[in-house]
C-alpha positions in Angstrom: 69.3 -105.5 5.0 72.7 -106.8 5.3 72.7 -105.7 9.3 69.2 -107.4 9.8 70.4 -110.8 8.5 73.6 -110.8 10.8 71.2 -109.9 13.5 68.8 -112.6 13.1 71.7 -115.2 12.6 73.4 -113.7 15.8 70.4 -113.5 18.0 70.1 -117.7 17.7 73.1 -117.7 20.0 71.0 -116.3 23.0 68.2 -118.8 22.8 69.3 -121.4 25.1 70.4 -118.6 27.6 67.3 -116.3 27.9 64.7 -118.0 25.2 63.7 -116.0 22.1 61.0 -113.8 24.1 63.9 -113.0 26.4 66.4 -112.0 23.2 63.7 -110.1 21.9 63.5 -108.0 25.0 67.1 -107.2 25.7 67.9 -106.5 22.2 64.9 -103.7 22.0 66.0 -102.9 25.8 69.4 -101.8 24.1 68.4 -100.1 21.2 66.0 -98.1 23.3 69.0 -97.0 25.6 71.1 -96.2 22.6 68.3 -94.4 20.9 67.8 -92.4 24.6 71.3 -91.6 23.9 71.6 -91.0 20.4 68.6 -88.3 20.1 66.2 -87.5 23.3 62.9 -86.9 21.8 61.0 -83.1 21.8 57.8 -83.9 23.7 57.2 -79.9 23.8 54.5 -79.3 21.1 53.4 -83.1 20.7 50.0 -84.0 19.7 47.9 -86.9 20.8 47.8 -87.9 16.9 51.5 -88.0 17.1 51.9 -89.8 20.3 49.4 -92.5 19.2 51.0 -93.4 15.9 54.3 -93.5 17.5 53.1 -95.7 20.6 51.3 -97.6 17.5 54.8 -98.6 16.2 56.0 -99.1 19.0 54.0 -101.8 20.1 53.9 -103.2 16.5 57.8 -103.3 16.6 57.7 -105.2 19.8 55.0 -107.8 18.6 57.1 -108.6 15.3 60.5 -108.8 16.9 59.0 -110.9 19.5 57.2 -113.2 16.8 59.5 -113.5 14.3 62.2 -114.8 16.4 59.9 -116.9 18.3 59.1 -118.2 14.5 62.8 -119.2 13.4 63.0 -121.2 16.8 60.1 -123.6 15.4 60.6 -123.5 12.0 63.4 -122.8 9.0 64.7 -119.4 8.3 63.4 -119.7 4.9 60.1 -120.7 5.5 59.6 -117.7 7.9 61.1 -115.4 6.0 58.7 -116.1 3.1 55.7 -116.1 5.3 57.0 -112.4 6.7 57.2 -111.1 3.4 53.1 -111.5 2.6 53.6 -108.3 4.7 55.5 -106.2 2.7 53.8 -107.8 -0.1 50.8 -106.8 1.1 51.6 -103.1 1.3 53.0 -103.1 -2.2 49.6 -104.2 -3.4 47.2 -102.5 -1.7 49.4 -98.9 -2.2 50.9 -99.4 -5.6 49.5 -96.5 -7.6 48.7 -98.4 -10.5 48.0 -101.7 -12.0 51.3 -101.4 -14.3 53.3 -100.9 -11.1 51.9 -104.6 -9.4 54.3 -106.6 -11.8 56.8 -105.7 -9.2 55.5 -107.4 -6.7 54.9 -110.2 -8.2 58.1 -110.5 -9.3 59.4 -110.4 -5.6 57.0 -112.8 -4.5 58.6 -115.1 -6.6 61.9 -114.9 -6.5 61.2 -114.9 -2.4 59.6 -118.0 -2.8 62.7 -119.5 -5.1 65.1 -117.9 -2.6 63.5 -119.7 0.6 62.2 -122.4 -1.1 60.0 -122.5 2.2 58.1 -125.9 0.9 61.5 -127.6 2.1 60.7 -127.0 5.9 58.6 -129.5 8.4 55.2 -128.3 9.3 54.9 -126.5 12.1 51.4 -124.8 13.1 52.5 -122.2 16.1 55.5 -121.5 14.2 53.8 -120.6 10.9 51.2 -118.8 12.9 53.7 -116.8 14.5 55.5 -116.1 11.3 52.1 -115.0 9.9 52.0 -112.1 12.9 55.2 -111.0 12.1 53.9 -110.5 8.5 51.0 -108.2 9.5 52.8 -106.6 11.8 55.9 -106.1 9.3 53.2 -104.6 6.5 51.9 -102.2 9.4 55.3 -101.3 10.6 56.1 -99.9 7.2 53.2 -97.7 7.2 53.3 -96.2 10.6 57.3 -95.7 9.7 56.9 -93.4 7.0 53.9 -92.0 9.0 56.2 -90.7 12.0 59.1 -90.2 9.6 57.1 -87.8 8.6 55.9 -86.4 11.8 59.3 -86.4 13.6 62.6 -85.1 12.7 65.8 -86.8 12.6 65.3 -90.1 14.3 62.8 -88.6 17.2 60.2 -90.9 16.4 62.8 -93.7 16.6 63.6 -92.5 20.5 59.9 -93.0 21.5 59.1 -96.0 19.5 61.6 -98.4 20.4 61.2 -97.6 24.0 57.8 -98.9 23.8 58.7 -101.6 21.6 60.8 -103.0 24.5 57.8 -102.9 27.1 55.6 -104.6 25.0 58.3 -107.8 24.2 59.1 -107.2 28.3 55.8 -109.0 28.7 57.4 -112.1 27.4 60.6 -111.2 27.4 61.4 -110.9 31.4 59.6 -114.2 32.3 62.4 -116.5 30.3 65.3 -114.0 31.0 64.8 -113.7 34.5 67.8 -115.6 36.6 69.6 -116.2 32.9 70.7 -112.4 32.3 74.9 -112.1 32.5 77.0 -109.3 31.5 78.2 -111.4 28.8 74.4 -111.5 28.0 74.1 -107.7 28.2 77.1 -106.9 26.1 76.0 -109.5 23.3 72.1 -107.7 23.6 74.1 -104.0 22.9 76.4 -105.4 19.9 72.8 -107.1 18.6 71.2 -104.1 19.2 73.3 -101.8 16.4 72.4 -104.5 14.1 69.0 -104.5 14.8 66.9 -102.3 15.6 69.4 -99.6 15.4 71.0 -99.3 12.2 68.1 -100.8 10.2 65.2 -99.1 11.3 67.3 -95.9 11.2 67.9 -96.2 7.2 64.4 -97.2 6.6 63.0 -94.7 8.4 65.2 -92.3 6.4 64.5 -94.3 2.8 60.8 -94.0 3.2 60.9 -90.8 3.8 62.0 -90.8 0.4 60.3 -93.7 -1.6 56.5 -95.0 -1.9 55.4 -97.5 0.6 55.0 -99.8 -2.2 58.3 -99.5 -3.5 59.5 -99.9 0.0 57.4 -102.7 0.4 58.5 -104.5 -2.9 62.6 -103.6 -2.1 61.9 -105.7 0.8 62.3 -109.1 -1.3 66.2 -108.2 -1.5 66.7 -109.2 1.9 66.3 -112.7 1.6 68.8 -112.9 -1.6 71.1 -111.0 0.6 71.1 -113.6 3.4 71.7 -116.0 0.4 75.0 -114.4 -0.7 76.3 -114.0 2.9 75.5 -117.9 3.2 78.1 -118.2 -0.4 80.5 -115.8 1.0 81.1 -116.5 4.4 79.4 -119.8 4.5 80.8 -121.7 1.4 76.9 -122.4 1.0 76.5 -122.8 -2.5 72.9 -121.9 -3.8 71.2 -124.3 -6.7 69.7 -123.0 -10.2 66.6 -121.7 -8.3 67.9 -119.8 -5.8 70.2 -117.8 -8.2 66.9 -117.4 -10.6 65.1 -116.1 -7.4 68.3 -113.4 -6.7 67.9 -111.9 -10.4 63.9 -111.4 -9.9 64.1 -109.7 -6.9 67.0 -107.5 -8.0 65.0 -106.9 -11.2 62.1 -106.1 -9.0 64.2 -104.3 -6.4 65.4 -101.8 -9.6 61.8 -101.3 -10.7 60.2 -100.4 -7.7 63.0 -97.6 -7.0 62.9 -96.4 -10.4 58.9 -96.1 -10.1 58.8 -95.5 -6.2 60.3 -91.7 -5.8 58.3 -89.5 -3.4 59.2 -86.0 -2.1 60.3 -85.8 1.0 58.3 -84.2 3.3 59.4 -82.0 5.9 58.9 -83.3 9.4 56.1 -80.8 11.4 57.9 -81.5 14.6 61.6 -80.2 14.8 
């Protein structure tokens, strides 16, 4: 979580060079080098049912790295952060094994919304609406995660996802890089890269191979409140009464939905 908000912050810097669709792009171009690198996938023995749910995430990676920071260019951080996390959200609702279980949820919802406090932020249509995609894609990307996490051993799945996922932001991406791309451009896109998608979609690929969907879902609302204390920390940006209420309910949500969230791993049926 820590990675992803230093990778969103970071990625603003390439805007004005190669537009969001074009920072979207290289960054996934990067990771899907260093993921080519890191662990070649074993197409011996793949199924089509494999394949599918892998080109699945692949393309849904694309769409919300695409959208999301096409979002933040239109409207505040916190307000598209908020709308994202209906995604996650989502998940945690419609898979939480019992009705006890939903106060989690709820809790993060609304210690999200005292985090971002996304009421604060102008009105902006396209940008909510791109915000909103990133949401369903966000709630779909953790399903298909733990799906091929599954599936694949290691970070396999990782190796053919994010490959894809940088074909389908190519579609937007190439059009506003084209003529802007550098090799101080490239070398920023690799460092952004390990932040995201590399280590983070690593660990969670490796936590939900471990916890529920819900619970993963619900542990998404710490994100936000860590963004908040790197702003305190390294920004001298001091939070009010409501934001600090808003870090104790998602941590209190964050505990219960691990405590309540364990699966058993399962091993992965291609090695």
């Amino acid at each position: 979580m820590l990675s992803v908000q230093i990778g969103a912050a970071l990625s603003v810097s390439l805007f004005d060079t190669v537009g969001a669709g074009g920072t979207a792009w290289l960054r996934l171009t990067a990771g899907a080098v260093i993921f080519l690198l890191i662990s070649r996938p074993q197409v011996r023995g793949l199924r089509w049912p494999d394949l599918r749910a892998a080109l699945a995430l692949g393309v849904t990676t694309g769409l919300i790295t695409t959208s999301f920071l096409a979002a933040i260019e239109r409207i505040p951080l916190g307000t598209a952060v908020a709308i994202e996390f209906l995604g996650p959200l989502g998940v945690a609702v419609l898979r939480s094994r019992s009705r006890a279980l939903l106060v989690w949820p709820a809790l993060a919802l609304t210690g999200v919304l005292l985090l971002t406090q996304p009421w604060q932020g102008t009105v902006d249509p396209l940008g909510i609406a791109l915000a909103a995609i990133a949401a369903v894609g966000w709630g779909t990307y953790i399903v298909l995660t733990q799906h091929i996490g599954d599936r694949f051993a290691g970070l396999q799945g990782l190796s053919i996802t994010i490959p894809v996922a940088a074909v389908t932001a190519a579609f937007i991406g190439v059009p506003q890089a084209m003529g802007n791309i550098t090799w101080q451009v490239v070398v920023t896109a690799f460092g952004l890269a390990l932040l995201l998608p590399v280590i983070p979609f690593s660990l969670e690929m490796l936590a939900l191979r471990r916890l529920t969907t819900a619970a993963f879902g619900t542990l998404m609302a710490l994100e936000p409140a860590f963004g908040l204390l790197m702003g305190l920390l390294l920004l001298s940006q001091i939070p009010d009464v409501g934001q600090v209420i808003g870090v104790a309910l998602v941590a209190v949500a964050g505990i219960g939905a691990e405590r309540s969230g364990h699966r058993d791993p399962v091993m992965p049926l291609l090695e």
